[in-house]
Structures are given as C-alpha cells and as structure tokens.
ZAMARGU-4260 file (C-alpha; in steps of 0.2 Angstrom, whole numbers, plus 5000, padded with zeros to 4 digits):
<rodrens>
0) 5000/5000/5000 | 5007/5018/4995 | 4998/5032/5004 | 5005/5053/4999 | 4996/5067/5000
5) 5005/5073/4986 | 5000/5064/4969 | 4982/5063/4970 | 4976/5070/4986 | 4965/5056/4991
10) 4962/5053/5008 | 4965/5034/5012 | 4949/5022/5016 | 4945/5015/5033 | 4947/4998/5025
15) 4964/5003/5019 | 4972/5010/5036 | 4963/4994/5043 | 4955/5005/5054 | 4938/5010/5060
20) 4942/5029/5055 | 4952/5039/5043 | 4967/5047/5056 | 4969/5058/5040 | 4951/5065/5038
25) 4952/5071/5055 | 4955/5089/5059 | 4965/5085/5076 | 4976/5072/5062 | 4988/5068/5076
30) 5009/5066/5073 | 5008/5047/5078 | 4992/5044/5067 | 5000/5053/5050 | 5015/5038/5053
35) 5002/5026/5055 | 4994/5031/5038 | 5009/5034/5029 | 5023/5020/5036 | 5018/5003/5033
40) 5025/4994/5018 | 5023/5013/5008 | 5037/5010/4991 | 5043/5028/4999 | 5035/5039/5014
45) 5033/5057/5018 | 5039/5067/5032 | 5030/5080/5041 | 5034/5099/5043 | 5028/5109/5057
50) 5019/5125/5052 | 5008/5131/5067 | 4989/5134/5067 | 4981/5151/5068 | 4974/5153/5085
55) 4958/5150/5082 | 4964/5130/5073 | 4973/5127/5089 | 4960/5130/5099 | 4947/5119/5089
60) 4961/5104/5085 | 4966/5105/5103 | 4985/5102/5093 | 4998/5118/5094 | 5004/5112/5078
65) 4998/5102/5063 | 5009/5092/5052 | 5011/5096/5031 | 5020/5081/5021 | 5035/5093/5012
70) 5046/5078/5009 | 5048/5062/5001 | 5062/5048/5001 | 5062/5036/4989 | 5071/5019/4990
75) 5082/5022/4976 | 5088/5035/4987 | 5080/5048/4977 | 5072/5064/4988 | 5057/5075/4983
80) 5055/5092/4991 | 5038/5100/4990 | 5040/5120/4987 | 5024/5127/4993 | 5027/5145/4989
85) 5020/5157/4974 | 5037/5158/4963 | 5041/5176/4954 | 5055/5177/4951 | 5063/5180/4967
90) 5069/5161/4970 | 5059/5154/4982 | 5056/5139/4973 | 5076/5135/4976 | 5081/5143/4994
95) 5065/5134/5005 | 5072/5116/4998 | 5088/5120/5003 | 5084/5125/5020 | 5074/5107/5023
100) 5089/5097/5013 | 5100/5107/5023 | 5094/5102/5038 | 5092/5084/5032 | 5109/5082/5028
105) 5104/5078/5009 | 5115/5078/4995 | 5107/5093/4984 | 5111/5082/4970 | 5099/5068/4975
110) 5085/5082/4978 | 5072/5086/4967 | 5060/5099/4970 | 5041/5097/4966 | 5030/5112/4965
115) 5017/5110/4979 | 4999/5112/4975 | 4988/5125/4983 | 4981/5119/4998 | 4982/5128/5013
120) 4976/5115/5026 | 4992/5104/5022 | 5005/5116/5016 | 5002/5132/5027 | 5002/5150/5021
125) 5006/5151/5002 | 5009/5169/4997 | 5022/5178/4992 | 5026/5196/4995 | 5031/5210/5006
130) 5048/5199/5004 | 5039/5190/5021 | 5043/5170/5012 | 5060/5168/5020 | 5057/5176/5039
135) 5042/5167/5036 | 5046/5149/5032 | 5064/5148/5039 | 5059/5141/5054 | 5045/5129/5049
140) 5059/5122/5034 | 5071/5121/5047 | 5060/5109/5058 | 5053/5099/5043 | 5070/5095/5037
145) 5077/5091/5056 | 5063/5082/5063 | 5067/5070/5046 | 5086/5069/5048 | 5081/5064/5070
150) 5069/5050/5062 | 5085/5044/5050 | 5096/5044/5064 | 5086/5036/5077 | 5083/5021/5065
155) 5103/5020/5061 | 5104/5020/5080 | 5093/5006/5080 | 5101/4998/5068 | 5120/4998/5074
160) 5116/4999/5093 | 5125/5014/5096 | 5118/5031/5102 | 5110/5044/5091 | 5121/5056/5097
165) 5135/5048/5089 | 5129/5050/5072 | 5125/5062/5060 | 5120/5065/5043 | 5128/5073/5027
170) 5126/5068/5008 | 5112/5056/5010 | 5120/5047/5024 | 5120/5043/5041 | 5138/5043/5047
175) 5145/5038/5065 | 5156/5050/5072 | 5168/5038/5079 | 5171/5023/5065 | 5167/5034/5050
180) 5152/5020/5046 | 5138/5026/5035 | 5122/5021/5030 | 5112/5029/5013 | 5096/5034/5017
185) 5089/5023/5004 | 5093/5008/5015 | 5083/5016/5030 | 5068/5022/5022 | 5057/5009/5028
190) 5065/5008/5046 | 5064/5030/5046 | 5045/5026/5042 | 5043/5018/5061 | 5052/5031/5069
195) 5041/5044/5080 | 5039/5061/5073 | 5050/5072/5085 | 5041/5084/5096 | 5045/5101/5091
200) 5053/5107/5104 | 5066/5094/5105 | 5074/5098/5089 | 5090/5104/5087 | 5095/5113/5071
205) 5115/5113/5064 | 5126/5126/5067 | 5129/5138/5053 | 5148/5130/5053 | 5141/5115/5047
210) 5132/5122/5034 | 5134/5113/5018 | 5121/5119/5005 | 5114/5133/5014 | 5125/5149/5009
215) 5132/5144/4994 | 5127/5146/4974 | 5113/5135/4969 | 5106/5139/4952 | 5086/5141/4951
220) 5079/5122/4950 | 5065/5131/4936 | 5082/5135/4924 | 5079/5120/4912 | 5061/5121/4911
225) 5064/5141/4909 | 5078/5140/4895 | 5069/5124/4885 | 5050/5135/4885 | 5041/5120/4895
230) 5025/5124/4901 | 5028/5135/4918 | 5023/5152/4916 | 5002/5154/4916 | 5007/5162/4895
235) 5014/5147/4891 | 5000/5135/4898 | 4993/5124/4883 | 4974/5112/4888 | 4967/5103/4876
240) 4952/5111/4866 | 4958/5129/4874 | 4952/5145/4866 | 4958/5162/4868 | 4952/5177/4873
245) 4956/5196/4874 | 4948/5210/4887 | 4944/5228/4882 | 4939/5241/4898 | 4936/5257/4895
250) 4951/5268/4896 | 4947/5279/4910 | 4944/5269/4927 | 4927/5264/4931 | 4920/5268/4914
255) 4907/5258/4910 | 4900/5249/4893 | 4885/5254/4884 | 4885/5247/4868 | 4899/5240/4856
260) 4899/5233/4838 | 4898/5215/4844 | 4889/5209/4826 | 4902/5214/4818 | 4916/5207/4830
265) 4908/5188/4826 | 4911/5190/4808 | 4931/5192/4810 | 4942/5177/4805 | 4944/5166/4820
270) 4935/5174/4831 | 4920/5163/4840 | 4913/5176/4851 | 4911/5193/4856 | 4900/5199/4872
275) 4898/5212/4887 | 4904/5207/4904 | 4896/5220/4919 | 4909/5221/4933 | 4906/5222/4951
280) 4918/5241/4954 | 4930/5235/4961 | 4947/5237/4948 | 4955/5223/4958 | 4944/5213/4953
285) 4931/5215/4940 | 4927/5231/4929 | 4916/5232/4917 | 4923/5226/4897 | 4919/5218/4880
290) 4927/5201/4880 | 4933/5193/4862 | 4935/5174/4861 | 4943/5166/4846 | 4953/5152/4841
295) 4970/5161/4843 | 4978/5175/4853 | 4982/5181/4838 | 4963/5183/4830 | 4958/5188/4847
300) 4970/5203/4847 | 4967/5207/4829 | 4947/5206/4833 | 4950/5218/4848 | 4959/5233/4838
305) 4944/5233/4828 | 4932/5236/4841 | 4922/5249/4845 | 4915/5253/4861 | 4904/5267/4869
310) 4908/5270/4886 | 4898/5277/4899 | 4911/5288/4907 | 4901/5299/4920 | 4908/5289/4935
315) 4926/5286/4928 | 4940/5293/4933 | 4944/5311/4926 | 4961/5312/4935 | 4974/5325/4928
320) 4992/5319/4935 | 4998/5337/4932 | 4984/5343/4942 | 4985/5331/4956 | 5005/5335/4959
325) 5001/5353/4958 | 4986/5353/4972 | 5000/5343/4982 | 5013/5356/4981 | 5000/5370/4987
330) 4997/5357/5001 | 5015/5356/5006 | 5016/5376/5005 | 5005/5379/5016 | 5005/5381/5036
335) 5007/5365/5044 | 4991/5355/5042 | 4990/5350/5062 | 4973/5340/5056 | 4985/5329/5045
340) 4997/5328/5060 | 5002/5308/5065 | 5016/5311/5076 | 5020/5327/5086 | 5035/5328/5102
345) 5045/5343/5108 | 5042/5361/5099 | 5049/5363/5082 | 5044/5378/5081 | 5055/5385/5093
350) 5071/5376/5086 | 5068/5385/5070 | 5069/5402/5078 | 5084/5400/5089 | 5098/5410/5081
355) 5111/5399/5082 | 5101/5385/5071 | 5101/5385/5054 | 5082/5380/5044 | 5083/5370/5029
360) 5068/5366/5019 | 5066/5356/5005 | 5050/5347/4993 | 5054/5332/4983 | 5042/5325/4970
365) 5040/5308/4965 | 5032/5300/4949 | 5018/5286/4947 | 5026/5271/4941 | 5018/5254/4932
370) 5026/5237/4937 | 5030/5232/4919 | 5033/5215/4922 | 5040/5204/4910 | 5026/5193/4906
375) 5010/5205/4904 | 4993/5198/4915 | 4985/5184/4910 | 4976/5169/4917 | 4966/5151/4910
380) 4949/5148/4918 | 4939/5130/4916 | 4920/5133/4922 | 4908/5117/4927 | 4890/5125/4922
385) 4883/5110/4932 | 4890/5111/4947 | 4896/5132/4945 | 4912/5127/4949 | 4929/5132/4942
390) 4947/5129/4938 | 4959/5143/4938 | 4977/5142/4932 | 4986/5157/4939 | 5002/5167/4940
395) 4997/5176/4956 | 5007/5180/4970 | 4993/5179/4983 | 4980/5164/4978 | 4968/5167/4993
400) 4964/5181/4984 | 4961/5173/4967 | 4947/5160/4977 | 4942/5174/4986 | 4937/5185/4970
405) 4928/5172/4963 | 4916/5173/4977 | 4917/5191/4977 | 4915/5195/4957 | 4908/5179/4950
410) 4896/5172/4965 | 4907/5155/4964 | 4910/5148/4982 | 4928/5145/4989 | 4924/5127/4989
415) 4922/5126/4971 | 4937/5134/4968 | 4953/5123/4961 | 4968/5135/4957 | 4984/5128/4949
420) 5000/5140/4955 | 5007/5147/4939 | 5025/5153/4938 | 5025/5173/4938 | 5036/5184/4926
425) 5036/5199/4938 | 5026/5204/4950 | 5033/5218/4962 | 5018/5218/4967 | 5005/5216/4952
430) 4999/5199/4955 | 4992/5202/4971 | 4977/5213/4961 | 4965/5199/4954 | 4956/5206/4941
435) 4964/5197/4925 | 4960/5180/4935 | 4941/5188/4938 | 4940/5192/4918 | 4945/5175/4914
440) 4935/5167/4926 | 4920/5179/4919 | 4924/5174/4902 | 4927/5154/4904 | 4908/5157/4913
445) 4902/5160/4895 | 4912/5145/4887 | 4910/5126/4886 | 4930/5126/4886 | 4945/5130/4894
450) 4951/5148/4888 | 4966/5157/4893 | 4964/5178/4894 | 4979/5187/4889 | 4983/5204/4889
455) 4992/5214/4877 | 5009/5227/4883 | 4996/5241/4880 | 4985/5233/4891 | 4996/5230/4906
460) 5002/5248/4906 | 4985/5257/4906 | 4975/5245/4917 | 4991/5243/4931 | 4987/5248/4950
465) 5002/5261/4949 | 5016/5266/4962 | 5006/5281/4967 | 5015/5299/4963 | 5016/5312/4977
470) 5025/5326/4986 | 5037/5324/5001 | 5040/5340/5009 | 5052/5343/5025 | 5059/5356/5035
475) 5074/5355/5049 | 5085/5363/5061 | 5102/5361/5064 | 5114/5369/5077 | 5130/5376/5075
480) 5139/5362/5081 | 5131/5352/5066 | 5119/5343/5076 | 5099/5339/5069 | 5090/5347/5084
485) 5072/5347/5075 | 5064/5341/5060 | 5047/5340/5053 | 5040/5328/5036 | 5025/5332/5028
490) 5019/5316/5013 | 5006/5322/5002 | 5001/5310/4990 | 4983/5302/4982 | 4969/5292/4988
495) 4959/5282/4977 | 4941/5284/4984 | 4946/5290/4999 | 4957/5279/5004 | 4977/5277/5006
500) 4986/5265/4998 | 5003/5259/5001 | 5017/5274/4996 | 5005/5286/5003 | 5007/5277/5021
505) 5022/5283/5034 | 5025/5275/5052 | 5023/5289/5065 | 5041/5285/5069 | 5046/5284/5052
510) 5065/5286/5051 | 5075/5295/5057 | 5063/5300/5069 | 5067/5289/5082 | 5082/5301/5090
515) 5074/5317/5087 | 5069/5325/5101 | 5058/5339/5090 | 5049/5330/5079 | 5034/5331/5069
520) 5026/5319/5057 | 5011/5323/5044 | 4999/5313/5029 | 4988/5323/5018 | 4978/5313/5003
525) 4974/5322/4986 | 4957/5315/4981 | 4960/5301/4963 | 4953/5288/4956 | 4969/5280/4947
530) 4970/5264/4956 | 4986/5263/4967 | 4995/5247/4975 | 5010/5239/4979 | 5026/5242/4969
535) 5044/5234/4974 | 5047/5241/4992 | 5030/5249/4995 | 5030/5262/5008 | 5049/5265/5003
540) 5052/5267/4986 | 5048/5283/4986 | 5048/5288/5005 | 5068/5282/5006 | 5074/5292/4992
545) 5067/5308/4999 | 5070/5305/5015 | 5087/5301/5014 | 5090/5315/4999 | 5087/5327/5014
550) 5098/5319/5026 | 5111/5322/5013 | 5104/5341/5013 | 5106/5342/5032 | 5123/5337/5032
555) 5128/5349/5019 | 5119/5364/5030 | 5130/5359/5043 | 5146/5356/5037 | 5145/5338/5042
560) 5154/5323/5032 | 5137/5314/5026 | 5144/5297/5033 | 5146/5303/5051 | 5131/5314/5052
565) 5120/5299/5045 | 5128/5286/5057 | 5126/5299/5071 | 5109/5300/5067 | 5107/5283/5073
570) 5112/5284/5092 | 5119/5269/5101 | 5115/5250/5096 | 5098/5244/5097 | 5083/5237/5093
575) 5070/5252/5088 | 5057/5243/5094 | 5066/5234/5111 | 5065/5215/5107 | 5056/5217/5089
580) 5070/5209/5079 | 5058/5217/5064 | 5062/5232/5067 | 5076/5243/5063 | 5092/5238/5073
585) 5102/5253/5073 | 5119/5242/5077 | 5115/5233/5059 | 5110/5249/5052 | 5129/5257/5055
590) 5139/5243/5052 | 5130/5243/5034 | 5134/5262/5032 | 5153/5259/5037 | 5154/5244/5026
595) 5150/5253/5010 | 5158/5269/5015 | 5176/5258/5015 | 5170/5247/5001 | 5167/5262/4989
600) 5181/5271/4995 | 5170/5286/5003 | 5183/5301/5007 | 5193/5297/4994 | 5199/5312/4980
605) 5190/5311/4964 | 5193/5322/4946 | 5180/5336/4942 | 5163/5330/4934 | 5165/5314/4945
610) 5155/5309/4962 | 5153/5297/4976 | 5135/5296/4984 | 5130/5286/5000 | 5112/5280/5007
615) 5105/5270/5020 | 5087/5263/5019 | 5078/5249/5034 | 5064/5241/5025 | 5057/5225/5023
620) 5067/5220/5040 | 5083/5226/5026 | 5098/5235/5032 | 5105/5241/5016 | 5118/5255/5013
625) 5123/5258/4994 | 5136/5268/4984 | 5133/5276/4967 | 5149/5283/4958 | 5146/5293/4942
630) 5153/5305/4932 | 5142/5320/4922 | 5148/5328/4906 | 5143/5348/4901 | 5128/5338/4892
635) 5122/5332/4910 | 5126/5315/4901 | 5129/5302/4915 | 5142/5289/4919 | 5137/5276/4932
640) 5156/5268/4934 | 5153/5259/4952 | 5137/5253/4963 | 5142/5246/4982 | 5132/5238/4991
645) 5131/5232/5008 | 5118/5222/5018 | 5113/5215/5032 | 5097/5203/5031 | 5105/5189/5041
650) 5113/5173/5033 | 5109/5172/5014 | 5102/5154/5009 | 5106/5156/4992 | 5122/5166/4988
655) 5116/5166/4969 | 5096/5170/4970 | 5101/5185/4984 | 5116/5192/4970 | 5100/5191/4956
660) 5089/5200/4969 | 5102/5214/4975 | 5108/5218/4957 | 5090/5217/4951 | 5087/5231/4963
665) 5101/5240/4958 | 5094/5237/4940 | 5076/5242/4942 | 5080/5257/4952 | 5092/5264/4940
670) 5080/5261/4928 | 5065/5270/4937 | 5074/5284/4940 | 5079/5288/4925 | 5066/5291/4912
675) 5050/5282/4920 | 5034/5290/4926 | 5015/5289/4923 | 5005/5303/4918 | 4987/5303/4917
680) 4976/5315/4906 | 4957/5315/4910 | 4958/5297/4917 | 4968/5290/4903 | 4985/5286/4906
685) 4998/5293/4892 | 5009/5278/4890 | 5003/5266/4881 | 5020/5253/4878 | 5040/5253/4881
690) 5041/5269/4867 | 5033/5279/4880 | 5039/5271/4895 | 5057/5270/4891 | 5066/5255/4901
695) 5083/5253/4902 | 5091/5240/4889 | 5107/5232/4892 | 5121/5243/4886 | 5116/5254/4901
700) 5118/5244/4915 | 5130/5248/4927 | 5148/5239/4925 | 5151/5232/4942 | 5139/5232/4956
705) 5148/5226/4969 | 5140/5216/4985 | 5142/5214/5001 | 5132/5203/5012 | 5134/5205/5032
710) 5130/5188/5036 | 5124/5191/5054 | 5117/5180/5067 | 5100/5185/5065 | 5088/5176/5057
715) 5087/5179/5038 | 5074/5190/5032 | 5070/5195/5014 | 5076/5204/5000 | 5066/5207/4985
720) 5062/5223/4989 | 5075/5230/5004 | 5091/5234/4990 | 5079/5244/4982 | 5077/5260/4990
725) 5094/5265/4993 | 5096/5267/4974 | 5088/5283/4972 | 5096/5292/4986 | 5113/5284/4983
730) 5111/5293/4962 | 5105/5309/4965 | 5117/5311/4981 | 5131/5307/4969 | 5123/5321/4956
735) 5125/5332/4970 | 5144/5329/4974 | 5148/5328/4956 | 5139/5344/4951 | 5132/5354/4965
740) 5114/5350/4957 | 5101/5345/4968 | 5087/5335/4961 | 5071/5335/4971 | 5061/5327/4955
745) 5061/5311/4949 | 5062/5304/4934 | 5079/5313/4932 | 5076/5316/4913 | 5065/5331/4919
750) 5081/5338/4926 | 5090/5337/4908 | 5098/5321/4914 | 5101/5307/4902 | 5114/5292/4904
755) 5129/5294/4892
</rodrens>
C-alpha cells in the first residue's frame, strides 16, 4: 500500500488503514496517526513539517501544531522536496528546499524539488510578497528537514546499537562520528517510516559552521524548464480544446459599457465570440469590458483593435496627473496641516527660531510608476456550468485572493474553487490585484471550454494599479555644532476613493525620527481615482529616496561629512522597537553604512565632473547602505562607473538567487529613476508601451555592482524589495557631489539628465 498526500490527494479508506476511521480526515490528524497512515510497507513515505495553526485552529484541533508532508524519500535513494510558495522570480522555489535538505543532511544532488499544490490546510500560508517568504518559512523548513534527519538517525541508531548522538547525517547518509560507518538513506527508508515524529521542541537545528548547502550558489531548480520553453509560466500554459480570449475596459477607470459593435466582431476570422461582461467596481477585481474569444491569441487581438465601444464615462475617473501633483505642492506650502498631524514631540517651532540653528527646507516629488513586468497579465479559467464550479490556472502571488474573487466578482463559492499556481514573470507587486483571473473566470463562465485571457503590453500599462506619485516635503534645524535638533516631514500623496494605499502610508516614527527630540510627522491625501498598489518596496520606494536626499541636505547645511552625520543620526545599538527583531536595529544599520563607505572608498579624491553618493534605507526587515559613483559631462550625460552595496538581512540561503535579487534592485531602480513615470490626462494614462515608457536595455547597465552581504546571526529575512530604496538616494546624492545639482524630481530626465 502507497499512501501521499501529494499525487492525488486522496484521503486513504477506513478499510485501507485497517482501521475503523480515517486518522487523515480528521482535523486534530495527530503526529503518531500521520505515521500510521503513511509507514507501513509505503514503496517511499513522507515526512512532516511543522507549520503552526492560527489561534483560532489550535484551539478547535486541541493540537499547537499540525503536520504538512514537504518531503519524500524514495528507495532508490531519490528525495522530493515540495515547494509550497508562489514563485516570481525572486527564488523561492530553490532557497526553501535548501533550508529542509539542509537540515536533512541531503546531497542537493539527490534532491528534486516538486512544486506543491495549493492547499492551505496541508502546506500552510502560500503567498508571496512584502519579501515576508524567507522570515516566514525559515523556521518551519528548518524543523521539517530536522525532525526528518532525527527520524534517519534514530533508525541508524537502532540499527547499529549505538547512540543517536554519535551520528550524524551529510550527503544522504547517516555517518558515525567515531568509526566513519555510514548508512544511505535509501537503505533506511522503511525503518525511518517507524520512527516517532520528534516533538517540536526537542529539535536541534545545525550550526551555521556545518552548513553545507545553505550559503552557497545553487542555480534556480526552474532554469531548464525556463531555457527549454516547457510549460511554467500561466502564458505558456497549453489544455486541450483551449480557446483564447482578449479584454477591452474602457480607458478611464470605472468607465462603464453601453454598447459596442459586437455583430460585427463575430464576423472576424477566427474569432467565436464577442459579448459584454458587467463588473462588480472593484478594479482589483472585475470592471466592466467587451470580451473577444477566438481560436487564437492572435485573432483575438486582431478582433480587439477593431472594436468599437461606447463608454459610459460619467463615474470614471477624470484624474489629471499634472493637476494632482500641483494641488500637492500647494498642500506642502501651506501652514502646517495639524489635522494631518500623525506624530508630534518637543516644539519645532522654537528650534527653527533659535539663532544659532540653521532651517533648511526642502520638497521632493516623485512620479507614478507601472510594474511592467515581464510577462504582461494573464490567466486560463475551466467553468463546470453543472456544478458552477471552476478551475483557475494562475500566476498570482497571493492565491487566497484569486478564490476569494471568485466569490466576490463571480458568485462561485471557495469550495468550488481549484487553482493551479502558475510561475510569475514579475510581480513587484501586480499579481496580488486579481482582476485578470476575475476576467478569465468571467469569460470561461460563458464557454464550454477552457480559455486562457491574455493581455496585450498596452493593456498592462493602462489598466496597472500604479506606484502612486506624490510630494514629500520637509523642514529642519540644525545647530552650530552640526547637530539635527528638529525636523518635521509632511507626505502628500493620492487616495483612490478615499482611501490610502501603500506609498501614501508613513509610520509615526518613520526614520530618522526615532532620536529626534523635536519631531513632527504629517499625511495629507489628494482625492483620485487612478488605482494605486503595491510596487517593489511599497512604503519606501519613494519615501527612502526623499528621506534620505534630505539627510544628505542636512549634512551639507551643517558642514557635516554625510557618513558621520548619517551614522550619528542613529544613536547607540539597538533594537528600535526593544525586542522586535523586525524592526530597525540601529547596530546593523551602522555597520551597513561603514561597510559601503570603505568598500566604495567614501573620502577618497576624485577628478572634476566625478561623484561618490551614500544612502541607507531599513525596510522589509533590510539593512542596506549603497554607493553610486558617476561622472556627468557639460551635456548632464551620466556615467554610472561603480554601485556598492552592503547588507545585512542575516545569513543568505542562496548566495546566487540573493546576488539576482540585489543587482536586480540596483537594476530596476536605475531604471526608474531615470526616464520612468506615469501621467494621466482625464483618466487615461499617456503611456501606452516601452516607446513611451522607456526602460533601460542592456548597454546601460551599470559595469560592476559590487556586493556585500553582512552575514549576521539574525535570522534571515528577505530581499526582493529591501536593496531597492537606497538606489535613488545613493544617484542623486552622487549628482549632487559631482555637480552641486540638487534634484528633488524624479524621473531625472525632467532635470536634463540622460545616461551617456
């Protein structure tokens, strides 16, 4: 008998466990009763990870923890490790395994990874974002992989009569400590199968000296499938009898359809239908639209440029960029708005009229941004008319979500929700919006087949949920002696309906509040209806280059070197939040700054037309500082020659999926900064594909970016999004030094600035 819960999810039969009931269907499974189910004479069996239950499970199971089968070992010796969390891009598919073979003591060679279905109630949380996977899941892969290696070495124990203490495990083997005697795992399967699941608490994970895959360079486990086309990403997804379909929304937010030539639609070549779609409001999820299905991508777009659609538009959106950043700016020039006020200590106010202080004000502006990710939105949908059931093949980030909007747009309960994890191209925060999985869902509603929706570049970029622009104003004192004795911040950016969305969000204590002793803090919301979201570094991508632009600022005012004024800023070593290991560390924070400051070579003498930059950013749990060294010619033509980095984010897993994600970062922020905004003209956004929304392209990346990981003996946190911040600082702090230009408005293109 071979019981998994990983090839079919079948729950075993009483008869089969030759028992009077199913330990498996039972919501308080216990440890013991899992082994029961799934030792025996199994050809291979699977181990359990701990992931805890929410509070509310725990109480109902009576359990503190419930078991998740992540691995499997077969006899050929041959080990499968289940990776449960939405892949993107950022390597998450790879650096989990490792942590479980890891702490296995596997042979990576012998590992192959599977990718886990969705299903919460046996894998835990699967979502990806917020670069929340790693701090996450560290622990709970850490104990599935232990408790396996405890149950390897307790049968070996049994085995030779020798204490478990005496052995231990490394490249698929148990080994004794004392005779050098090993055992493969494949010859211990079956006996591993009888062992006890360890309790939790007893497990003891390897030292970090012992490490022998974690930390090194493991290529992503999705390259072959990636470089041979097979079928990962949801565009590349091929079911038999599938159609294809295209969605047209109107072109200002919340517009909705009246009529469209839909007669003559159905006469094009290919196409097999052509029909309104009402929406339920909500842009994540359903807006109204004409869908086109037809026998091909292909007809389906050629049938979409020839449609022709009348569009109620007297609730859409009528929002002028221009306008918006223009009502900001007033906002930021007048008194202070003590209604908008967050945080308030000390008195400001009398700081900036002591005489021996000096004021400096300054007002940055930053632009809306789209994700542009690689592989524009799309998503297959399957619909059971019989049952109103449905089954979604997704690249999303967040598949709770996607279940949840089928409820939400379509009526279709959770329960008759099956969703297939697709591999992402790009998120950075697009794929947690579902409304191309509601469109295809709404679609596939209307079909007897499976149909995949795919939208065009032009789609993509005029329907994102954008990095929202806004307007960061600030004003400080500082004393003769070069010390910040007061500061204020004032962000002013849109709401969409009235509410704020992430980069229109600051933490009362934002940085570098915390050793301030004058301080005040301040949010004020421009009405829009553009919708607004996530993008790479929410809450920072924006907020971190103005913030630390003006630290830069400050130290100028008061003759300070940037380096020491930004490390004083930071007081003595410790936690901002005592005991929060998620909060800023001011101890990691300086050890980052001093890192890059010797690594770029900060002080050093440099030609005319050439500077050196420096910034520090905390986010994500992320302590970064990067360095940007450029040169400008008379044409304000720029030169990146250099880009240090250093981090701190605790041990990497994998040193090559953490080099992708920092140079990425590096990347995607030079890229930003340079030439990319969003601009809105009565509710339409103006750039329609990569001609108007000019990426970088290879010849102007950056020569060396040069990293430096602090491998503390923290717990590792994330880093998709934490290397990203300091980018923008670190470039226009360098502009400064080079030219004496201060630029408080991105894209820098608005400045004159172009790269050479």
């Amino acid at each position: 008998m071979k019981i998994t819960l990983k090839k079919d999810y079948r729950l075993p039969s009483a008869s089969e466990l030759g028992a009077a009931e199913n330990p498996l269907s039972q919501a308080s499974l216990s440890r013991r009763g899992f082994l029961k189910a799934s030792g025996g004479a199994t050809a291979c069996f699977s181990l359990a990870s701990f992931v805890p239950l929410s509070q509310a499970a725990a109480q109902e199971t009576g359990e503190h923890l419930e078991l998740n089968a992540f691995v499997e070992i077969s006899p050929d010796g041959a080990i499968r490790i289940y990776s449960h969390v939405p892949e993107k891009g950022q390597g998450i598919r790879t650096s989990l395994p490792m942590i479980i073979a890891e702490e296995l003591g596997a042979d990576w060679n012998d590992v192959t990874v599977v990718k886990a279905p969705f299903n919460e109630a046996v894998y835990g949380i699967q979502r990806a974002g917020g670069s929340t996977s790693t701090p996450r899941e560290w622990n709970p892969m850490r104990q599935a992989g232990a408790a396996a290696r405890v149950m390897f070495v307790s049968a070996a124990a049994e085995r030779l009569g020798v204490a478990p203490t005496l052995l231990y495990t490394e490249n698929s083997q148990v080994i004794n400590r004392q005779s050098g005697e090993s055992i493969a795992f494949a010859e211990l399967v079956m006996e591993a199968a009888q062992q006890p699941i360890p309790d939790i608490e007893s497990l003891v994970f390897k030292d970090r000296s012992d490490y022998r895959i974690i930390g090194t360079h493991v290529g992503d486990v999705d390259n072959h499938i990636i470089m041979t086309g097979g079928n990962l990403y949801g565009s590349d997804l091929q079911l038999e009898g599938m159609l294809y379909a295209a969605y047209e929304k109107c072109p200002a937010t919340y517009g909705r359809v009246v009529s469209a030539n839909l007669d003559f639609i159905k006469t094009l070549p290919g196409v097999l239908d052509a029909f309104v779609v009402q929406g339920n409001d909500n842009a994540g999820e359903l807006l109204d639209g004409v869908a086109i299905v037809a026998r091909s991508t292909w007809q389906a777009f050629q049938a979409k440029q020839q449609l022709e659609v009348e569009w109620d538009t007297s609730a859409a959106s009528v929002d002028d960029s221009e306008a918006i950043f223009a009502q900001a700016m007033d906002i930021a020039a007048a008194d202070w708005p003590e209604a908008a006020q967050i945080a308030g200590r000390g008195n400001v106010e009398s700081q900036y009229r002591d005489e021996n202080t000096t004021v400096v004000e300054s007002t940055y502006q930053f632009p809306y941004l789209a994700h542009a990710c690689m592989e524009p939105m799309n998503c297959t949908a399957r619909y059971d008319s019989l049952n109103n059931s449905i089954e979604i093949w997704a690249p999303t980030r967040q598949p709770q979500l996607t279940v949840a909007a089928m409820e939400n747009a379509l009526g279709i309960p959770a329960e008759n929700v099956t969703l297939h994890m697709m591999r992402m191209g790009g998120s950075f925060g697009r794929r947690r919006l579902q409304d191309y999985s509601s469109e295809a869902a709404a679609i596939a509603m209307r079909v007897n087949a499976p149909v995949k929706l795919q939208w065009t570049r032009e789609d993509d970029l005029i329907h994102d949920q954008y990095r929202p622009g806004g307007v960061y104003a600030f004003k400080a004192a500082v004393s003769r002696e070069g010390r910040l004795t007061a500061m204020e911040t004032h962000l002013i950016g849109p709401s969409v309906r009235g509410r704020a969305t992430a980069g229109t969000r600051i933490d009362e204590n934002e940085f570098p509040a915390l050793n301030i002793d004058n301080y005040r803090a301040a949010i004020s919301l421009v009405n829009s209806n553009t919708p607004t979201g996530s993008w790479r570094a929410p809450g920072s991508n924006a907020t971190g280059w103005a913030v630390q632009s003006f630290i830069h600022e400050m130290a100028e005012a008061a003759g300070r070197d940037h380096v020491e004024f930004l490390i004083e800023l930071m007081g003595d070593a410790r936690w901002f939040e005592p005991g929060n290991q998620g909060s800023l560390n001011t101890g990691r924070a300086v050890d980052v700054i001093r890192t890059v400051a010797e690594q770029s070579g900060w002080g050093k003498s440099l030609p005319a037309g050439r500077g050196l930059g420096i910034a520090f950013h905390f986010s994500h749990r992320g302590h970064v500082a990067e360095a940007v060294e450029l040169s400008i010619n008379e044409n304000k033509q720029i030169t990146i020659h250099d880009v240090t980095v250093a981090i701190d984010i605790g041990p990497i897993v994998n040193m090559s999926g953490a080099l992708k994600q920092v140079e990425g970062a590096v990347i995607d922020g030079l890229s930003s900064i340079m030439d990319l905004e969003i601009s809105m003209q009565n509710g339409r956004v103006q750039q329609q594909n990569f001609h108007q929304y000019n990426l970088l392209r290879m010849r102007d990346m950056p020569p060396n970016i040069n990293t430096h990981f602090i491998q503390s003996e923290y717990d590792p946190t994330g880093l998709g999004e934490p290397a990203l911040p300091p980018i923008f600082p670190a470039i226009t702090n360098a502009i400064y030094a080079a030219t004496g230009e201060r630029v408080k408005t991105q894209p820098l293109s608005r400045s004159g600035f172009t790269l050479a």
